[in-house]
C-alpha positions in Angstrom: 0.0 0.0 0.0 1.5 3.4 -0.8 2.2 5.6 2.0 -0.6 8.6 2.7 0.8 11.8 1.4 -1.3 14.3 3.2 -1.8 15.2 6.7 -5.0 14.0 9.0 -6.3 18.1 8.8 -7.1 17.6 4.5 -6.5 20.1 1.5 -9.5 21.0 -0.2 -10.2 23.3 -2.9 -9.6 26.8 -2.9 -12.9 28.5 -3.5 -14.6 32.3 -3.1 -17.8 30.2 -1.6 -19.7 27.0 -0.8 -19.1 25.2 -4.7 -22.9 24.5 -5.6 -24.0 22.7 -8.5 -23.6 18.3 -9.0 -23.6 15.7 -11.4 -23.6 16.1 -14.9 -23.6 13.8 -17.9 -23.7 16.0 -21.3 -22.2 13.4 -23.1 -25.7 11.7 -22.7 -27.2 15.2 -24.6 -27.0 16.9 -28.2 -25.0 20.1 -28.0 -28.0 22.3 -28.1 -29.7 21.0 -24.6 -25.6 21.9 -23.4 -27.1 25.4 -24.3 -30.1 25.3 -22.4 -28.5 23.3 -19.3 -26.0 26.4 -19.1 -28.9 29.3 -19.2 -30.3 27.5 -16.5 -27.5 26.7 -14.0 -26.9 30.5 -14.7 -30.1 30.9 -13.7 -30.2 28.7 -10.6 -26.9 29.9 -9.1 -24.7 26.9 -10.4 -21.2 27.4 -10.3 -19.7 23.7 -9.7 -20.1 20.9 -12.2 -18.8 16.4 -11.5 -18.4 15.8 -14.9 -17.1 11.9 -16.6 -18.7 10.0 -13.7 -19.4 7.6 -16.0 -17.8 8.0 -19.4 -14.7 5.3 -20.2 -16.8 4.0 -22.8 -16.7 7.3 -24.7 -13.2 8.5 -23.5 -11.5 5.2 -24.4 -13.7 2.7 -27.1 -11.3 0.4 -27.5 -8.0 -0.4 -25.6 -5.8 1.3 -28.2 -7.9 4.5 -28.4 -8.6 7.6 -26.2 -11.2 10.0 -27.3 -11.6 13.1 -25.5 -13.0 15.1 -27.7 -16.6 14.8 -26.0 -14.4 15.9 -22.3 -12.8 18.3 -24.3 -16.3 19.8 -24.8 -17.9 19.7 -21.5 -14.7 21.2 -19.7 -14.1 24.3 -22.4 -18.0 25.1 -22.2 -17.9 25.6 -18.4 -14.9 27.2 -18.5 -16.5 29.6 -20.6 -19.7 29.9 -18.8 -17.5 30.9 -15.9 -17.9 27.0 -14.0 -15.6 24.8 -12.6 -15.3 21.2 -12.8 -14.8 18.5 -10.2 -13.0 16.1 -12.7 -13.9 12.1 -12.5 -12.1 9.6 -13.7 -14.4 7.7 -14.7 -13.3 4.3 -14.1 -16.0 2.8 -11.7 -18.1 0.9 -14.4 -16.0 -1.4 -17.1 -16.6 -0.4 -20.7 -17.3 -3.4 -22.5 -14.5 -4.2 -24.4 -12.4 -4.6 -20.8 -15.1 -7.0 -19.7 -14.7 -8.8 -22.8 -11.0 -9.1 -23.6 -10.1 -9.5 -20.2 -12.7 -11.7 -18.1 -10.7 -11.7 -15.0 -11.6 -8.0 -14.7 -15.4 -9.1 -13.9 -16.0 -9.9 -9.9 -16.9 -13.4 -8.7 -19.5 -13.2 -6.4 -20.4 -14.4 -2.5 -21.7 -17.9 -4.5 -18.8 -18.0 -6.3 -20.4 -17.2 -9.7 -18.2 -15.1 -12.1 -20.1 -12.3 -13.6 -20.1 -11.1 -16.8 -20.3 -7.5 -17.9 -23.0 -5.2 -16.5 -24.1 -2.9 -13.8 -21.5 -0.9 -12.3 -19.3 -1.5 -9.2 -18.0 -4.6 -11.2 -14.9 -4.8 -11.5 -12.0 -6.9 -9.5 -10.0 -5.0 -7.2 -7.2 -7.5 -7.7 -7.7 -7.7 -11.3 -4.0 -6.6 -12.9 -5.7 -5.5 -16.2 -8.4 -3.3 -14.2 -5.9 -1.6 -12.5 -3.5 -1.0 -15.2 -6.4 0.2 -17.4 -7.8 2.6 -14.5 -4.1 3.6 -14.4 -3.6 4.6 -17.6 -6.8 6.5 -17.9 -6.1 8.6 -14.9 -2.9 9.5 -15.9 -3.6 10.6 -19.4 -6.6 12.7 -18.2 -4.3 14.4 -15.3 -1.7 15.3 -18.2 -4.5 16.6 -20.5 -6.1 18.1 -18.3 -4.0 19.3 -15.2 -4.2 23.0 -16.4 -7.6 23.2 -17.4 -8.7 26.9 -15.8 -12.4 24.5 -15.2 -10.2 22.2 -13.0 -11.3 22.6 -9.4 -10.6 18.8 -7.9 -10.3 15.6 -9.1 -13.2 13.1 -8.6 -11.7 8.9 -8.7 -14.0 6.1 -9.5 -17.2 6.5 -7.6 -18.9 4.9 -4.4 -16.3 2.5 -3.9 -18.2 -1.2 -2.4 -18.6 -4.0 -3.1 -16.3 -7.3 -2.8 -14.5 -9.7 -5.0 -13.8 -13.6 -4.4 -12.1 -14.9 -7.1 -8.7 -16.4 -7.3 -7.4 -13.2 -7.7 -8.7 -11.8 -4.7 -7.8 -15.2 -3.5 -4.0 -15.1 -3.8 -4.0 -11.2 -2.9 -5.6 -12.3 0.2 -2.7 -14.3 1.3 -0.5 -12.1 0.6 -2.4 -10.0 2.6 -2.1 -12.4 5.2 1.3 -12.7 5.1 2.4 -9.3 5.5 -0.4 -8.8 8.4 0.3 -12.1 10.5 3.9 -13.2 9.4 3.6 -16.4 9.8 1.0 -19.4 10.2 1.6 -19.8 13.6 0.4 -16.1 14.3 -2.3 -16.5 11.8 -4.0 -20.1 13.6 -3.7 -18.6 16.7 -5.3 -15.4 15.7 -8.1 -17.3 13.6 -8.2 -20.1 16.7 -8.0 -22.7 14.1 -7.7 -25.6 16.4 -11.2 -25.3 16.8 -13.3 -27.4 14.2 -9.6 -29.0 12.8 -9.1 -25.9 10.9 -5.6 -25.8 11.5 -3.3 -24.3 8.4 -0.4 -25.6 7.3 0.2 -24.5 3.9 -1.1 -20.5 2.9 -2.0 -22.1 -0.2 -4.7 -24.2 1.9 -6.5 -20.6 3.0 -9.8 -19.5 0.9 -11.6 -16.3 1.2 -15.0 -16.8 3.6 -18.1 -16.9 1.4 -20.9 -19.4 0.9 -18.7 -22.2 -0.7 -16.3 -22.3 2.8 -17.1 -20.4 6.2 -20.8 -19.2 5.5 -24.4 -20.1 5.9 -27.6 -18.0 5.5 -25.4 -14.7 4.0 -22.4 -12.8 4.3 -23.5 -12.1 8.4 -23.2 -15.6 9.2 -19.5 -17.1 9.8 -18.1 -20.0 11.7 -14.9 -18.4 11.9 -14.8 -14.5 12.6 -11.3 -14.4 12.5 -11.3 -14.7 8.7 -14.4 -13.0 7.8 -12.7 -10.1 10.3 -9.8 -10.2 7.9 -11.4 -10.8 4.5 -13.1 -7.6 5.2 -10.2 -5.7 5.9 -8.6 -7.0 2.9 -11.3 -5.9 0.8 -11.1 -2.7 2.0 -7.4 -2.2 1.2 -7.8 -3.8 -2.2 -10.4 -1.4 -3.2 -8.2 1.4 -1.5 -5.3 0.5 -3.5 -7.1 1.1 -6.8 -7.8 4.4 -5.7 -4.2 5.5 -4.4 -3.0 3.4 -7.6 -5.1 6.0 -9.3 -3.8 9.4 -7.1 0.0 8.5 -8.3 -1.1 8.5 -12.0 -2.7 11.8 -11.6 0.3 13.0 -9.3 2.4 12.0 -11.8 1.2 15.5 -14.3 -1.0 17.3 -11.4 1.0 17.7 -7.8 -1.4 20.4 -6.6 -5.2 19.6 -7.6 -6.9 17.9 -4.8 -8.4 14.7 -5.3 -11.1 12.7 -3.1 -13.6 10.2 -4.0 -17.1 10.2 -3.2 -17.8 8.1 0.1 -21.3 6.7 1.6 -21.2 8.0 5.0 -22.2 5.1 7.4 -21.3 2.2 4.6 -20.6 -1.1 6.5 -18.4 -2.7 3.5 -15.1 -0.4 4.0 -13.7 1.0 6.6 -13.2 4.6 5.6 -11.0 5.5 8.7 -8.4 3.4 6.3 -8.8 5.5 3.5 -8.6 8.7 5.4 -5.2 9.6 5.5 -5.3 8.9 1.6 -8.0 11.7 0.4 -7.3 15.1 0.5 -10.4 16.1 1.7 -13.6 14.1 2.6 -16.8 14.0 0.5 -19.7 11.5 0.4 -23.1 11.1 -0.5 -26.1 11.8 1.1 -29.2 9.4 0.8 -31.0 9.1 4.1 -34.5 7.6 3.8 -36.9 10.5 4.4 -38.3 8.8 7.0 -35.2 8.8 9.5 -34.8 11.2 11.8 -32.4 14.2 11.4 -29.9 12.7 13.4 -29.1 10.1 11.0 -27.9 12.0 8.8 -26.5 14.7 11.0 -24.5 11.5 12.3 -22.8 10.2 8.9 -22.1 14.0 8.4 -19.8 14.2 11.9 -18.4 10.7 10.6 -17.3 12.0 7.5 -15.7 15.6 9.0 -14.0 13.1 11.7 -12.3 11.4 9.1 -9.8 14.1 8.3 -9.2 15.4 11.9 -12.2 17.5 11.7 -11.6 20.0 8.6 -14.5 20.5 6.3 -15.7 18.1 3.8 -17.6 18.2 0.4 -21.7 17.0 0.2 -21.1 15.3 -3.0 -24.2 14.1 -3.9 -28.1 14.4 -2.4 -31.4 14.5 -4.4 -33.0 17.5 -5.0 -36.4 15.2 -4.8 -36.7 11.8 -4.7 -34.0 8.9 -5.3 -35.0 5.9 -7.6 -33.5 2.9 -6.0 -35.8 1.7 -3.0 -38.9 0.2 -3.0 -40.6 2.9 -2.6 -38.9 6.3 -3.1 -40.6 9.2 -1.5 -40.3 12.7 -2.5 -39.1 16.1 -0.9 -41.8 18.0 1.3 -41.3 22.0 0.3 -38.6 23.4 2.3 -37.2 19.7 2.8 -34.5 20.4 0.5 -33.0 24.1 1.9 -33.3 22.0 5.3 -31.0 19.3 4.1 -28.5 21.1 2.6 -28.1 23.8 5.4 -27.7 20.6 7.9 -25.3 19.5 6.0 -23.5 23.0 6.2 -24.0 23.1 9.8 -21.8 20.1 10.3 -19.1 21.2 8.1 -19.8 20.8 4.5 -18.0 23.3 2.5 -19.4 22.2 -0.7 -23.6 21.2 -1.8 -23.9 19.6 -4.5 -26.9 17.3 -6.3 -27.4 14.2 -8.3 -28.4 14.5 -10.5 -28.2 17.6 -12.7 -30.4 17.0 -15.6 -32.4 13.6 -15.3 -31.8 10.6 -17.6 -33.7 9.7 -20.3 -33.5 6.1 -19.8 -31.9 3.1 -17.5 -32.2 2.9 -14.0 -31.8 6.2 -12.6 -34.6 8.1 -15.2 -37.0 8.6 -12.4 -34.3 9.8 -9.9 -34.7 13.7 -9.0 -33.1 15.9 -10.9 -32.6 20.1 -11.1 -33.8 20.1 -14.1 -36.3 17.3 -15.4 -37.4 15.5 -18.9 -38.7 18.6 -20.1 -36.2 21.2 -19.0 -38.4 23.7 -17.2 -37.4 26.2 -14.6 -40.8 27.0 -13.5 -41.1 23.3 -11.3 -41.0 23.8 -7.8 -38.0 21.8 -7.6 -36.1 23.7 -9.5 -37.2 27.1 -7.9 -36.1 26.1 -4.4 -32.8 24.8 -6.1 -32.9 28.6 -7.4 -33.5 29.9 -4.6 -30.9 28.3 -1.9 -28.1 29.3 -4.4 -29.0 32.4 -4.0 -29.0 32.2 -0.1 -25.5 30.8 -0.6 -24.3 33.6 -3.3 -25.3 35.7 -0.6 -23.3 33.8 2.3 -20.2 33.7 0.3 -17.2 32.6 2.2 -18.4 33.1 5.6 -18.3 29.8 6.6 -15.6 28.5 4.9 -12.9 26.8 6.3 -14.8 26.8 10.3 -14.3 23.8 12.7 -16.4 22.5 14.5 -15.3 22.5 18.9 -16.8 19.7 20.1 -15.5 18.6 23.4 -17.9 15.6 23.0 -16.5 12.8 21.1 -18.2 9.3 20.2 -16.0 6.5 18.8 -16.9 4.5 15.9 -15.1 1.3 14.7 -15.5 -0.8 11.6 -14.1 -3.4 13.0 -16.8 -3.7 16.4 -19.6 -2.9 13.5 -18.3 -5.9 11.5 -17.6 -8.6 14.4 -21.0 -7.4 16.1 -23.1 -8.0 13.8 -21.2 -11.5 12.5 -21.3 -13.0 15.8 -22.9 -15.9 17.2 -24.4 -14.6 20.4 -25.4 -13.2 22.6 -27.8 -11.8 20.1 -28.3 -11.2 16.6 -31.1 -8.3 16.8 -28.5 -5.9 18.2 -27.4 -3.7 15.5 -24.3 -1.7 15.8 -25.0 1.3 13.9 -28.9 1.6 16.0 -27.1 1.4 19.4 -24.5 3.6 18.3 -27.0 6.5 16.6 -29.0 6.2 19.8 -26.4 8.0 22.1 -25.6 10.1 19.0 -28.8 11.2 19.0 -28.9 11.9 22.6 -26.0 13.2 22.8 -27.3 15.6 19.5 -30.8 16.8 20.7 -29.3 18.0 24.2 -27.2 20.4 21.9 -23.7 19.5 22.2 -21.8 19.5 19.5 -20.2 16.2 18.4 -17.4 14.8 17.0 -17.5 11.2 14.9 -13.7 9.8 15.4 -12.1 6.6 15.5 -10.8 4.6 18.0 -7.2 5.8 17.4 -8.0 9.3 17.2 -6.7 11.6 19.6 -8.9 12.2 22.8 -7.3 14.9 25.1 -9.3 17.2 23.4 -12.8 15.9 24.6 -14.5 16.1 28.1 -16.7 13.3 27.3 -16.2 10.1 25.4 -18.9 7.9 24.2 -18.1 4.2 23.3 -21.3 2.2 23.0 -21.0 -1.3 22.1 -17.5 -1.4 21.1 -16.7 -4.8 20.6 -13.2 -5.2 20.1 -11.3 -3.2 21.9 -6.9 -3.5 20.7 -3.9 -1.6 21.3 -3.6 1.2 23.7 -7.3 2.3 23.6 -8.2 1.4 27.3 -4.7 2.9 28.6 -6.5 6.2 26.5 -9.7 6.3 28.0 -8.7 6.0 31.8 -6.5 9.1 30.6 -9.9 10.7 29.9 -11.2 9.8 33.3 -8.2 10.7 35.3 -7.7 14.1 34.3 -11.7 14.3 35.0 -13.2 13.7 31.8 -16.5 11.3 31.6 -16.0 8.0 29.5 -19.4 5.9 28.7 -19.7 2.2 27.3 -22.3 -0.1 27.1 -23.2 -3.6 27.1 -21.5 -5.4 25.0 -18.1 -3.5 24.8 -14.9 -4.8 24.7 -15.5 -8.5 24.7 -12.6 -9.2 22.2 -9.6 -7.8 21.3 -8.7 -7.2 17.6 -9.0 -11.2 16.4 -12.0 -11.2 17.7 -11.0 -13.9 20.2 -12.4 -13.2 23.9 -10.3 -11.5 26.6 -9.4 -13.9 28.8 -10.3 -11.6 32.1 -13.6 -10.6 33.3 -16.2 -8.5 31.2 -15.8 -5.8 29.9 -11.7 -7.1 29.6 -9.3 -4.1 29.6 -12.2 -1.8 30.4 -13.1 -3.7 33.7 -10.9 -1.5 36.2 -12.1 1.8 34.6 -15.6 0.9 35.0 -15.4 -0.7 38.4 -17.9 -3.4 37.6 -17.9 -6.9 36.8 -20.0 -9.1 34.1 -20.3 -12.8 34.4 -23.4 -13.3 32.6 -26.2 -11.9 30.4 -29.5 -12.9 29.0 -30.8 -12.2 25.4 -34.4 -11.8 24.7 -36.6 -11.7 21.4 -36.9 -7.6 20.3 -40.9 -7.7 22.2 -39.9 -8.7 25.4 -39.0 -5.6 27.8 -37.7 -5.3 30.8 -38.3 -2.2 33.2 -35.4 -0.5 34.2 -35.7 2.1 37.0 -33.5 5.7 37.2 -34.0 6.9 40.7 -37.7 8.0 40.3 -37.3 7.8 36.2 -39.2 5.0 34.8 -38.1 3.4 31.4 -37.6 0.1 29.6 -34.4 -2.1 27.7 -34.5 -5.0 25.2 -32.2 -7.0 23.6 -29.2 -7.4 26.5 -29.0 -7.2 29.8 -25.9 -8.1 31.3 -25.9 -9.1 34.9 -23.4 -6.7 37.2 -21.4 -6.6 40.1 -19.9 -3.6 41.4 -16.3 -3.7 41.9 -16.2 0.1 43.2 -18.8 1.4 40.8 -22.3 2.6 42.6 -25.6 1.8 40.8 -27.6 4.7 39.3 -30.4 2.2 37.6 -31.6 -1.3 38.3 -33.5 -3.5 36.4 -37.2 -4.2 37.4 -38.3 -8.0 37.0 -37.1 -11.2 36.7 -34.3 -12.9 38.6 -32.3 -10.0 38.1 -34.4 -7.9 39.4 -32.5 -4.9 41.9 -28.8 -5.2 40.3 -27.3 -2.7 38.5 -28.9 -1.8 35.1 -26.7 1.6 34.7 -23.4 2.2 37.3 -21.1 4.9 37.4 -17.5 4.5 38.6 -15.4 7.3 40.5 -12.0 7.5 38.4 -9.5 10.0 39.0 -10.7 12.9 39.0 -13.1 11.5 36.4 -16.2 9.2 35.9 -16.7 6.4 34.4 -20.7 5.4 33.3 -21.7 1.6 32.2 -25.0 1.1 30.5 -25.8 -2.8 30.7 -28.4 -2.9 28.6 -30.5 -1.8 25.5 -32.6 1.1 26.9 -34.8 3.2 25.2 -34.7 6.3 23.9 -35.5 8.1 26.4 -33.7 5.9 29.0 -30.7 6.6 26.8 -31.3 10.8 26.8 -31.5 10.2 30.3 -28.3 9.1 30.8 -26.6 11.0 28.2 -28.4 14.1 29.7 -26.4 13.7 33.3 -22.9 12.7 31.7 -23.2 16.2 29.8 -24.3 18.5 32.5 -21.2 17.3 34.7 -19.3 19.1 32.1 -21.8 21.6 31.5 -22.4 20.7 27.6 -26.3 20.8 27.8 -27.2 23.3 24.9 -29.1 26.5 25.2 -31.9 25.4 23.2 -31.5 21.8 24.2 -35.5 22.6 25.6 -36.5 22.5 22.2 -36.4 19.0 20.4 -37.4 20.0 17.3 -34.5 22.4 16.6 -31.1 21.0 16.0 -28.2 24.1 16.7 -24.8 23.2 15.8 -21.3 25.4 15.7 -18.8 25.8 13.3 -15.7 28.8 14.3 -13.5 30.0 11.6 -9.9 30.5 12.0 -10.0 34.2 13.3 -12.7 33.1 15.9 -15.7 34.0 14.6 -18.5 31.7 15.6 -21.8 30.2 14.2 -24.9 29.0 15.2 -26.6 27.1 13.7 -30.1 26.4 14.1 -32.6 23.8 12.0 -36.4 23.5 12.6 -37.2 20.2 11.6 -40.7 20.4 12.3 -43.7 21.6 9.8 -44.5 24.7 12.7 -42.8 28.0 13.8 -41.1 28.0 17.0 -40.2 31.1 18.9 -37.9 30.7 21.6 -35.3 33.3 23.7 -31.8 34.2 21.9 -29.3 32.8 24.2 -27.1 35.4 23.1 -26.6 38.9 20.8 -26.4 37.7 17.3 -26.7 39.0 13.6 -28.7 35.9 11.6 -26.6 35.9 8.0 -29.8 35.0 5.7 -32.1 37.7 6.9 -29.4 40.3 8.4 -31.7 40.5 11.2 -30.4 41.5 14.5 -31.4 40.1 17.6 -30.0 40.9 21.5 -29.6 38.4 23.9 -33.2 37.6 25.7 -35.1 38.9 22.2 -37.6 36.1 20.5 -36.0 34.3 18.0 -38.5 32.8 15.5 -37.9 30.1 13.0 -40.5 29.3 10.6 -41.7 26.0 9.5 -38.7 24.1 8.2 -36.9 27.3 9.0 -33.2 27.7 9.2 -31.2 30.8 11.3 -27.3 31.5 10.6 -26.6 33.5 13.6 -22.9 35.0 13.6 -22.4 35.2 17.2 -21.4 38.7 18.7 
């Protein structure tokens, strides 16, 4: 793997505001609807263009020729029209020929079937010829293209997933192996191989985990962890190495662009605290279903700012509508849109952009929202409030450019946990990792402190409170960290379920939680799984609430309880403890409680540190802070409900959409779906 060559803190673009604009495909369109598409980004504000998302078929036919004449095009017209273009490589879906003349390029599937050419995301990672040809194709468009005056960024592949199990993939995985264990001995005793006479004594003798070796019933479903733990990280370096294979061909004619690739937020496949240190600066895609609540993806958001030690990141994609792939595809509520876009903001995005510009006559993705629809009219509603928010961000300008966020709350998410969670056998297979962890997210959210998403290697001096709910595996130095929280009187929280295993996923052989036993003060020897109807009560002082799922049976070992379960046999022991520390605390949560059990909790670990926020009263309106590098803060604040609310300003403030000033103790009003900038006096 090629060494990172940027720092955690990211390089992105140099722009005079938020870039606002998103996918287009002209080559899909004579040259006079290029015409009209320009009069109306003009029109609507547009200023930021993805261009050759998916294009190799066009930009190289056959493997001896490279057209760009149709690239040449689309990057001189919106150089003219005053736009600039986030460049894409375009190698994420094969062009025919490369399927054909070279099958080894095409994935082999979980079942072990080879595929043949179609889709997209279908290509090998291991696959010589696919890398060479992605290669080669990034290189020549860097050296055509470095100087373009449209050049803003450079854009590789696209939504990187998926996995590979051929013999490829195969021999790279031993390989793999290899370098990461060093020698069989490691790797059986990592893998516990003695168990089931799976004991290797050849590499050769080691096949990737899929339905013809470790699994039944799916990918989730593994007699050995240890291998599916591995496979997975292997598949997320092989991917990663087509995309820095990529960043050297462009680096080889472009040393200064910056270059990302468009992530997926919470995406269980890859592990993106891998790729970090690889992109220059984070972007991803946002897709929640409209159903979920604003925390979701307020969450994936903090994850993807986290990822590059908190700088700003790009909003790469979101509809401006409806999507096209689920079952049902609901569309955007007026105002929905504005809402989305100035969350994303409020968490750090630095650029908004939309997929799709102009909607697709045909294939999969034709009833997918667009800006501008079949019949390219700029009198829908959809493309007035598109209008109408780049206006709002004209207006903005650079204001918020570049700001942090300063959290001093941190929650830790791992891959790795996520992954051996949800493939374990026991204690139960209803707990879901990312639904425990969004939980204390969200509680954590709607009290109003801000919130950073790191991982677990990240550094934590700078946080008062730590979160770590059901983090399974628990390796290195991590529990040595989080006592170092504690001492110097920080607030750590785990929950049920947290480090059982160390990085193998083999159990600690100590008493529950392992490592993070003498921090918490407490003691697990069993726990009892339950079907998702059965409750239990759970009491907090003279607060009332319920758990499912887990509940792990306690004993204090210098922790005091603060909740105790209500019925059965367990009935009276601990349900919640908190552990003196230093000059710290530490807080256990044994079980799966409820929401509001959860915001209980989260609630009293806050206020110790005095991170309740001032509009915390008001669960409908989500604030959040960015500060730029000369201090100046914002606030902002997001009504996600269909009615005003009017509430005191905390504080004197100028809000930057309306220029309306308000003094500390004034009403502050936000309408329906309404959104406030305040620059803080």
């Amino acid at each position: 793997m090629t060494e990172p060559d940027t720092g955690s803190g990211g390089r992105l673009p140099h722009t005079a505001r938020i870039p606002y604009g998103g996918d287009y495909c002209p080559e899909q369109w004579p040259r006079d609807v290029w015409d009209e598409d320009h009069r109306l980004f003009t029109q609507a504000g547009v200023d930021t263009l993805t261009v050759g998302v998916f294009i190799w078929s066009l930009t190289q036919p056959d493997e001896s020729v490279y057209d760009f004449s149709v690239l040449d095009g689309i990057l001189d017209r919106a150089a003219a029209e005053g736009r600039q273009v986030c460049l894409a490589t375009g190698t994420a879906a094969l062009p025919p020929w490369l399927a054909k003349k070279y099958p080894e390029v095409n994935r082999t599937d979980f079942e072990g079937r080879r595929h043949r050419h179609g889709q997209r995301h279908n290509f090998c990672p291991s696959s010589p010829e696919y890398r060479r040809s992605a290669m080669a194709m990034a290189g020549r468009l860097a050296e055509r293209y470095a100087e373009h005056p449209a050049l803003l960024a450079w854009h590789i592949n696209n939504e990187y997933g998926g996995a590979c199990y051929c013999d490829l993939c195969a021999d790279a995985f031993r390989r793999w192996l290899r370098e990461r264990h060093g020698t069989l001995d490691a790797l059986n005793g990592a893998w516990w191989t003695t168990f089931w006479s799976h004991r290797y004594t050849d590499w050769d003798q080691i096949e990737p985990p899929s339905a013809l070796t470790e699994h039944w019933r799916g990918p989730d479903h593994t007699a050995f962890q240890g291998v599916t733990l591995d496979y997975r990280r292997f598949m997320t370096d092989a991917l990663l190495g087509c995309f820095v294979g990529e960043k050297k061909a462009i680096r080889a004619h472009d040393a200064d662009t910056p270059v990302t690739t468009n992530l997926m937020g919470t995406y269980r496949p890859l592990d993106y605290h891998r790729w970090a240190p690889h992109l220059d600066f984070a972007s991803w895609d946002n897709y929640p279903p409209l159903d979920a609540p604003p925390t979701r993806p307020a969450f994936a958001h903090d994850l993807m700012r986290g990822l590059k030690g908190g700088a700003p990141f790009w909003l790469m994609e979101q509809t401006p509508s409806t999507t096209a792939c689920r079952d049902v595809n609901p569309l955007r509520r007026p105002g929905e849109l504005r809402l989305a876009t100035w969350q994303a903001i409020a968490h750090g995005a630095d650029a908004a952009l939309y997929f799709q510009m102009r909607a697709s006559r045909g294939a999969c993705e034709k009833y997918h929202g667009a800006v501008i629809g079949h019949a390219g009219r700029a009198d829908t509603r959809v493309f007035r409030e598109v209008a109408a928010l780049g206006r709002e961000l004209s207006e903005l300008g650079a204001a918020t450019l570049g700001a942090r966020t300063p959290a001093r709350t941190a929650l830790l998410f791992d891959w790795d946990s996520w992954w051996a969670l949800e493939i374990s056998d026991g204690p139960s297979r209803l707990v879901r990792y990312q639904d425990v962890v969004h939980a204390y997210y969200r509680a954590a959210r709607e009290a109003g402190a801000d919130v950073d998403v790191v991982g677990v290697t990240a550094d934590l001096t700078p946080y008062d409170v730590v979160l770590a709910p059901v983090l399974h595996l628990v390796r290195g130095d991590l529990a040595k960290r989080l006592e170092a929280v504690a001492r110097r009187g920080g607030t750590v929280l785990a929950t049920f379920l947290t480090a059982r295993c160390d990085e193998h996923d083999r159990a600690f052989l100590a008493d529950v939680p392992g490592p993070l036993a003498p921090l918490m003060g407490i003691r697990v020897d069993e726990w009892d799984a339950r079907h998702d109807h059965v409750e239990q009560p759970v009491l907090i002082g003279e607060f009332a609430t319920s758990a499912r799922l887990v509940f792990e049976i306690v004993q204090l070992r210098g922790a005091e309880p603060i909740a105790i379960y209500g019925a059965d046999f367990y009935a009276g022991t601990p349900a919640v403890t908190r552990h003196p520390f230093g000059a710290g605390q530490a807080w256990y949560v044994a079980t799966a409680l409820d929401q509001p059990g959860v915001d209980h909790v989260v609630r009293r670990v806050l206020a110790r540190h005095d991170l309740i926020g001032p509009y915390a009263g008001h669960p409908a309106v989500e604030s959040a802070t960015r500060v730029t590098a000369d201090g100046t803060r914002f606030l902002f604040l997001l009504n996600h409900v269909p009615e005003s609310v009017r509430m005191p300003a905390h504080a004197a403030a100028t809000d930057l959409l309306t220029g309306k000033r308000v003094e500390q103790g004034d009403v502050l009003a936000l309408d329906p779906l309404g959104v406030a900038v305040l620059r803080l006096q």
